[in-house]
N, C-alpha and C positions, 0 to 999 in steps of 0.2 A: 698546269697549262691547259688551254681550251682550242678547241677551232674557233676559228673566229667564221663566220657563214652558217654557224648548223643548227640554230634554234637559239631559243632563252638561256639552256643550262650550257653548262660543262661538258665535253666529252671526252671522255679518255682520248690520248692520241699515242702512237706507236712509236718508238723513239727511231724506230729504223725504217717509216716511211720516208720514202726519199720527198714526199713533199707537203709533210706535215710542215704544219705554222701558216704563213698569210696566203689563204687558199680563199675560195668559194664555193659553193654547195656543192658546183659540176666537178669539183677536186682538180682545176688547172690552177695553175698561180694566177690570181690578177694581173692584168698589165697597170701599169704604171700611168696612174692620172686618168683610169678610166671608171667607171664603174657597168659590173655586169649588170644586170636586170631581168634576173630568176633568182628568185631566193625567197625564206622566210618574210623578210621587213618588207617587200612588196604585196605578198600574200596577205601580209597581215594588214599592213594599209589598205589593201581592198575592201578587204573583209568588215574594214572599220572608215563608213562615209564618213564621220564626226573628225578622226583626226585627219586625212584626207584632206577636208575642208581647212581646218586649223594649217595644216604645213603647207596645201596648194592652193590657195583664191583663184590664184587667178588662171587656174591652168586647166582650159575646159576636159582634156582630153583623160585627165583621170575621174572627173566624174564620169566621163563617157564610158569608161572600164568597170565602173561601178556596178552598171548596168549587166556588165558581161565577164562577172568574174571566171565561168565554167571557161570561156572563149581564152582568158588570157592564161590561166593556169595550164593548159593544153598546147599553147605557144610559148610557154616557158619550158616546160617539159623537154621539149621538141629543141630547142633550141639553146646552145651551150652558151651564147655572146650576140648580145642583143646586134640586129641591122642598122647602121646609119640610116639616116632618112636619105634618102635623094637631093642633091644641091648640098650634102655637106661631106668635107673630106677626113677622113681619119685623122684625128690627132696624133700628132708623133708623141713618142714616148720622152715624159719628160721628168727632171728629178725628184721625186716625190715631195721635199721640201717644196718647190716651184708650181707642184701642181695645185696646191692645196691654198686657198686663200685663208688670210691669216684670221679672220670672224669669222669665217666658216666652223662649225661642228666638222668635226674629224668624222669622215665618210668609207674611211678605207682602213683594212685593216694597219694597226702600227706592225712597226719591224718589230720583230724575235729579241724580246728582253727589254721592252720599254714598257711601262704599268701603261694600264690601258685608263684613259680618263673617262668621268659620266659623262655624258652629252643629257642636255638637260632640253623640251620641247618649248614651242612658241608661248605656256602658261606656266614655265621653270620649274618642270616637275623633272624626273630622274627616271626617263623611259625603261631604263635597264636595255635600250638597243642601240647604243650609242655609234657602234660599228656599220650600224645600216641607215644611218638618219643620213637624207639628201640635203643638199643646198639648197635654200633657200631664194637664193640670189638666179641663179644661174639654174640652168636645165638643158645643157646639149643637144638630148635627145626627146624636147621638150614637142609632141604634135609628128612625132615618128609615126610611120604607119608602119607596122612587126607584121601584116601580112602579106606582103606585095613585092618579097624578094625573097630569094632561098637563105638563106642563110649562110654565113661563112666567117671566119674564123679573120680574126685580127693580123695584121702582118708583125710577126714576131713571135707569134705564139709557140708555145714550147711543146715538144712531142708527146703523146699520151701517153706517161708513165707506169698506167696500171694498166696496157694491156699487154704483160708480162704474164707467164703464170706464176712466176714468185714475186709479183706485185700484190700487196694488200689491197682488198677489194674496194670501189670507189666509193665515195659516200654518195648519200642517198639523198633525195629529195625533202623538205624539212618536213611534206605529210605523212613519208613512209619513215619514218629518219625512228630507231626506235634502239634505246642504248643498249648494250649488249654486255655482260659481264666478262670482264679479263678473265681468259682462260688460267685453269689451275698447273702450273708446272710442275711438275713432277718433282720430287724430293731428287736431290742430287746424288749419286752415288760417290761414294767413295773412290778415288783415284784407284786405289786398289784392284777395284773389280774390273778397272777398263782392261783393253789390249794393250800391252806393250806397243810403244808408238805414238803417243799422243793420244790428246782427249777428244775425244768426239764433241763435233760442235752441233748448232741445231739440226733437226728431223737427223742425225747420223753421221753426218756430211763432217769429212776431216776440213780444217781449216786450216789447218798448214802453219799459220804463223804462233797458233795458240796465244793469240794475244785478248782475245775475245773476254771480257769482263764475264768473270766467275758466275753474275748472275743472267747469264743469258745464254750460259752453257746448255745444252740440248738434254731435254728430260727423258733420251732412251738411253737404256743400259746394253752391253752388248748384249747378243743373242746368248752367249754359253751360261750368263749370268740370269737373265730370265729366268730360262729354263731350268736352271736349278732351282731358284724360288718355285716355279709355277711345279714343277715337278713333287716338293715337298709341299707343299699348299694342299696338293692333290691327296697326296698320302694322308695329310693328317684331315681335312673333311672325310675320305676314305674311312679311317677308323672311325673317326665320330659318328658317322653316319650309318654303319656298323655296329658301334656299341647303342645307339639308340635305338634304331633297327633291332639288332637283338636284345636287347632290354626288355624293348617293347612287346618282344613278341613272347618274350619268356612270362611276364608277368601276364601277359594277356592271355595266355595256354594256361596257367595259374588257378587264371580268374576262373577263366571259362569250365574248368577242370573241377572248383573247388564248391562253382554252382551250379551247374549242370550234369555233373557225370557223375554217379553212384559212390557213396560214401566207401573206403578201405574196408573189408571187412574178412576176419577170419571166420573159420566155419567149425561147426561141431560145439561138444560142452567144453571142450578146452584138455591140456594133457598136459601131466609132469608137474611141475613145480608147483605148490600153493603157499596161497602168500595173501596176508594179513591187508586189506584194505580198508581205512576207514575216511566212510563220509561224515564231513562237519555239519551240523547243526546250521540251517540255514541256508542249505546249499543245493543248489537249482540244474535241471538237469545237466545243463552243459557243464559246471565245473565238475558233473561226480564225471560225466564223459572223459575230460583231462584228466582226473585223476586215477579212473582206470587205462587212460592212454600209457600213461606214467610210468603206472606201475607190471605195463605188460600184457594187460588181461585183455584189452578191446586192440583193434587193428587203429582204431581212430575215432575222436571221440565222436565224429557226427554219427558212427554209426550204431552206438547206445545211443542218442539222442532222438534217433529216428525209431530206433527198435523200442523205447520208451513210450515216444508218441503212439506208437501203433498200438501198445497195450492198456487196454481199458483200466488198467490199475497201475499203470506206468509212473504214472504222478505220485502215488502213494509208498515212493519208497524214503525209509526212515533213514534217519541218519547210525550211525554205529560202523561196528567192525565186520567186516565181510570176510571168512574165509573163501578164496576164488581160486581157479585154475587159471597158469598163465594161457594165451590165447585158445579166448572163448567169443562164442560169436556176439554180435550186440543183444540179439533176441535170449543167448542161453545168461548172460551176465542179468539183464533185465528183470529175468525168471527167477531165478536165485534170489536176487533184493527184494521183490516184493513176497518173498515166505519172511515172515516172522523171525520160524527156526531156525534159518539158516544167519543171523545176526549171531557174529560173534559177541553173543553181549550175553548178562544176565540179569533178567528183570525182575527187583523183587513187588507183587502184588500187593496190596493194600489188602490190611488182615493176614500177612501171609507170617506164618510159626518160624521159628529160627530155624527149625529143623528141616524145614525145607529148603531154605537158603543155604545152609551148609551145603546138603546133598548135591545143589548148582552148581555150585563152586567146585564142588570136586568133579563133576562130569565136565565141566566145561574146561577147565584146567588140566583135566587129564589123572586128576591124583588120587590115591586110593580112598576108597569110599571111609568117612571118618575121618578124615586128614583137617579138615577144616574144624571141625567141633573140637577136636585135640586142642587147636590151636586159639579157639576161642576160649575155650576154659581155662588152659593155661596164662594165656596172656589178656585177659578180662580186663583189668586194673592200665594194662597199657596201650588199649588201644584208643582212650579219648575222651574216656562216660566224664559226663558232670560232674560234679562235688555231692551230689545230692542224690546222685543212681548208685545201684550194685550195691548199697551196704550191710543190706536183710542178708545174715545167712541161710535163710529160708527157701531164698529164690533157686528157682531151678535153671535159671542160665540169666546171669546177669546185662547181657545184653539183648535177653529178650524187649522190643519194642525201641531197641535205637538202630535199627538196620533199617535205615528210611527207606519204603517204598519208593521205586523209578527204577531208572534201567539203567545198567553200569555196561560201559562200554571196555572189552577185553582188550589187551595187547600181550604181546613177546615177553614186557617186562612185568604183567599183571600176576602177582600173587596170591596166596591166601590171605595172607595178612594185611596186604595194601590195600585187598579191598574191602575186608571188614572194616580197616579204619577209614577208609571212604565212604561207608556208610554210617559208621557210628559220627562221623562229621556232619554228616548232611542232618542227619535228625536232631543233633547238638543245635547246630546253627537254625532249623526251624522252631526248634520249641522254645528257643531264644529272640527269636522274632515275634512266636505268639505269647509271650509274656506270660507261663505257665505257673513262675514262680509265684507273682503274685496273683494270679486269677485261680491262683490254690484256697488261699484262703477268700476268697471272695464267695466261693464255693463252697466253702464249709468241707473242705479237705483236707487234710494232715501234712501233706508235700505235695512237692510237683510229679513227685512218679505216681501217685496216685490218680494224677492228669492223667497221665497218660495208660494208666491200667483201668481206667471208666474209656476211654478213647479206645481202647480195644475190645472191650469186651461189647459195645456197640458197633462197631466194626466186625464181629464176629455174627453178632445175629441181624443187622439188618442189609439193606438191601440197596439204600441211597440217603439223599444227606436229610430229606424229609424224614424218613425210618431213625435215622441215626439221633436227631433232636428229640424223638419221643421217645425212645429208646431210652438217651440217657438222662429224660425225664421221672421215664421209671424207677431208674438204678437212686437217682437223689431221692427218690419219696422214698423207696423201701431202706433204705440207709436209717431214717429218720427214727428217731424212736419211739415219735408215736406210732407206727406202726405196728399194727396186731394182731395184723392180716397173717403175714411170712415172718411175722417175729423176726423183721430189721435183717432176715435172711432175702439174697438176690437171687437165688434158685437160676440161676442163665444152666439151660446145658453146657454150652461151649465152653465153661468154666471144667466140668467135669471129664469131656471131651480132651482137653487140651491136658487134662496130666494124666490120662490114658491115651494121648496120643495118635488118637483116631477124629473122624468124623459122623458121628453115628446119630441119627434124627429117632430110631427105635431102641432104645435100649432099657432097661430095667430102672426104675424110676425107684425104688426103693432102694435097690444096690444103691445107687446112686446116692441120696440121704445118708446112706450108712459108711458112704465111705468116708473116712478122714482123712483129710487132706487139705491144705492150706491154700492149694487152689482151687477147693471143690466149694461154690457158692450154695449146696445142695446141703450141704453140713457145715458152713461157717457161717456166723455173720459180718454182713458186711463185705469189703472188697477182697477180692484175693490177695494175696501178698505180694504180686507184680503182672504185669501184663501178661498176654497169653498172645499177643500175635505183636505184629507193627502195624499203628494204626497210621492210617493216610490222614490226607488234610481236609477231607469232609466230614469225616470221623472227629478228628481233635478239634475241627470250626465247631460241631455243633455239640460239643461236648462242655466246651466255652459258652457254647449261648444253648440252652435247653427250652424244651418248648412250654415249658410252663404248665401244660391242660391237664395239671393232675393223673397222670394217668398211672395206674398201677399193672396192668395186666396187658398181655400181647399175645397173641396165638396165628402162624400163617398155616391156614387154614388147607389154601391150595398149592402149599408151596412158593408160591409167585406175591402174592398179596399178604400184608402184614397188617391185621386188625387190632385195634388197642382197646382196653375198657377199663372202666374207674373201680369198676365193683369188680368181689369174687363169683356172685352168682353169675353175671355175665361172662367170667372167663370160664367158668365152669360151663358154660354150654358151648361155646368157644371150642373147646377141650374135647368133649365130646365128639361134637362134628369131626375135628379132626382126628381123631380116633377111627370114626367111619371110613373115614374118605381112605384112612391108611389100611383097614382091612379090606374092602375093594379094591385096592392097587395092589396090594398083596396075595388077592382072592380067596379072602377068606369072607 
């Protein structure tokens, strides 16, 4: 349904104004067989000379309007029902069928429940304002003068209905006229929640007969009913806004705590309990931080991280086992890891004698001194050697040169024997990467342990992998049988050294010829019968690849530097000097 008087479109209308349906803009009922003259389709006629023309020829006094549309807008305003002109008498009220000629366009709104027809203009188009099109024929108030009497109201006119205050308020003029969205009603409650008594009808108001259609029941709840809702509403934003509130602040004190205020820290070297920590390989200050958090020793890791950074060798600490006190300060934890000594580990050196490695093992382990060689001897056979090591019964400890050089890391469950065969692994699985077997005979050597007993005994005299290459250049010319220099004897001291068991740079050089002995290169030809230390991997690199330059003879003169020469005259002065230099240091 629409008003009829309120513009182009549609407007909602209230099913309970008492005078909705065939109204005009000013919201009184038309009278009967008259029409008003304020509204849209006047306005818009104005507004428009061209139709104007077309509906009125001949009718001066609306082009005269033309002219003065501000003037007539201002007197429609003003005025609820246009004035008679002077010399004519009001129409009486007559019955709308009766008023209306029958070619006439329908001028006035239809009764309530008849379809409203198009009205079509003087060139049969379909105005869309069929409700406002005048007659043609006829014009009443055709040369009226609307300024020249006050205004008043038609005889019969009906009372003003809206100026009630529970009267809907009036409609508007069609420039101010501007549609307005149906309020939202409130979700109905539940009979339940009302008062015993009846239902409340609109804004509260009992209505006594409760006949009032379900949908037009009043969208307030009682008071006791509100207030319970509005009551828990309250409570639970309350906690919300509470747990956010402190969430917020918890994590923000957190924050702030975690970056600006001084890392946990204990103080002193630490007391009571020691306890086994190891850092993994690879692993950067902050994870050893957590793992000493961990295991008890730091109050928290940022403050090893920080007691790290402070120290100029902070960075330099290695991975292994750390015996530690439980809480120690970041600075005393720090200090500890970058000593060497204090790694729970055992590192055996490049060139270093079995007999040393045993002696490790037992200090570090804790066991009486000789516990480890007992057990090396004893179980030789089962800890791992090749097919092609230990088989000379000559040899003076079978796994002399398979206890690979590097650093073994200790634990609780670390033995003797777990980690003999942890070494004899490691050097299994390297001399098996450097293909030993076959670069045996490539070499002009009898086995693969003979690899490795040239890889030692170069490793024993020299000093880096340069030294090591001519070194075990030496050892293959004097092998050789044309040699006839040393008579295919390798004269190395460290040979002689090593089955006496010592380190000795001055010793008797004739004892030493004289002694017999299968490791002594001073009185055998040729190699010894098995290595004499463990040789590292620049050692066995260049014991595989030799340096070719002929050389026979090598003498370090100052200790530091290692001279090599082809001839014996040359090593013979060689010799000499070094001779000198030794009874000066001596003072003699």
């Amino acid at each position: 349904m629409t008003e009829y008087g309120r513009g182009r479109g549609p407007e909602p209308w209230h099913p309970e104004d008492p005078l909705y349906g065939d109204q005009g803009w000013t919201g009184h009922q038309t009278q009967q067989g008259q029409v008003p003259y304020a509204g849209a389709p006047q306005q818009e006629y104005q507004q428009d000379p061209q139709y104007q023309q077309q509906q009125y020829p001949q009718q001066p006094q609306y082009q005269e309007y033309q002219q003065y549309p501000q003037y007539q807008q201002q007197q429609y305003a003003q005025q609820q029902y246009a004035q008679p002109q002077q010399g004519y008498a009001p129409q009486q009220p007559q019955h709308p069928q009766q008023a209306q000629h029958p070619q006439q366009p329908q001028q006035y709104a239809q009764p309530q429940g008849q379809p409203q027809q198009p009205v079509y203009d003087s060139q049969g188009w379909d105005t869309g304002q069929g409700q406002y099109t005048a007659a043609v024929q006829t014009d009443p108030y055709a040369g009226a003068d609307y300024a020249q009497h006050p205004s008043a109201g038609y005889p019969g006119e009906t009372p003003d209905l809206y100026g009630t205050a529970e009267a809907y308020p009036p409609p508007q003029p069609p420039g101010r006229r501007h549609l307005e969205p149906e309020p939202v009603e409130q979700e109905e409650e539940p009979e339940s929640d009302l008062p015993a008594g009846g239902a409340g009808g609109r804004d509260g108001e009992d209505d006594g007969d409760g006949d009032e259609p379900s949908g037009r029941r009043g969208g307030r709840t009682p008071k006791g009913g509100k207030k319970q809702r509005s009551g828990t509403a309250c409570l639970l934003a309350a906690v919300v806004i509470l747990g956010v509130v402190g969430g917020g602040g918890y994590y923000g004190y957190t924050y702030i705590k975690a970056r600006f205020a001084p890392a946990e820290d204990f103080a002193g070297e630490g007391a009571g309990e020691v306890v086994d920590v190891e850092i993994p390989k690879g692993a950067g200050l902050g994870q050893m931080g957590r793992i000493l958090k961990e295991a008890g020793v730091v109050a928290s890791a940022q403050a090893f991280v920080d007691a790290a950074n402070a120290n100029p060798k902070g960075k330099s600490i290695q991975p292994g086992v750390y015996p530690m006190n439980k809480k120690m300060s970041g600075a005393a934890a720090v200090a500890l890891m970058i000593d060497p000594t204090k790694l729970n580990v055992i590192t055996v050196t490049e060139g270093m004698r079995n007999s040393k490695v045993y002696e490790a093992i037992d200090k570090k382990l804790g066991k009486p001194e000789g516990t480890t060689k007992e057990i090396a001897q004893r179980e030789a056979k089962n800890l791992g050697l090749p097919a092609w090591a230990g088989n000379n019964p000559k040899l003076i400890d079978p796994l002399e040169g398979f206890l690979f050089p590097t650093r073994y890391d200790l634990s609780k469950d670390s033995t003797p024997e777990s980690l003999l065969k942890l070494m004899v692994k490691n050097a299994s699985d390297k001399y098996a990467e450097l293909g030993i077997e076959a670069k045996a005979k490539e070499l002009g050597l009898e086995n693969p342990l003979q690899v490795v007993t040239v890889a030692s005994l170069v490793n024993a005299e020299g000093k880096n992998h340069d030294d090591f290459r001519k070194m075990s250049e030496v050892v293959y010319n004097r092998m050789k049988k044309t040699n006839d220099v040393t008579n295919q004897k390798i004269e190395f001291d460290s040979t002689y050294n090593y089955v006496k068991n010592q380190s000795e740079i001055n010793f008797n050089l004739k004892e030493a010829q004289a002694f017999n002995n299968p490791y002594n290169t001073h009185f055998i030809k040729g190699l010894p019968v098995g290595p004499i230390g463990n040789p590292g991997m620049d050692a066995l690199t260049a014991t595989l690849n030799p340096d070719h330059g002929g050389w026979m003879f090598f003498v370090s003169v100052d200790g530091n530097t290692t001279t090599f020469t082809k001839t014996y005259d040359e090593h013979l002065k060689l010799v000499a000097e070094f001779q000198e230099r030794q009874k000066q240091k001596n003072g003699g």
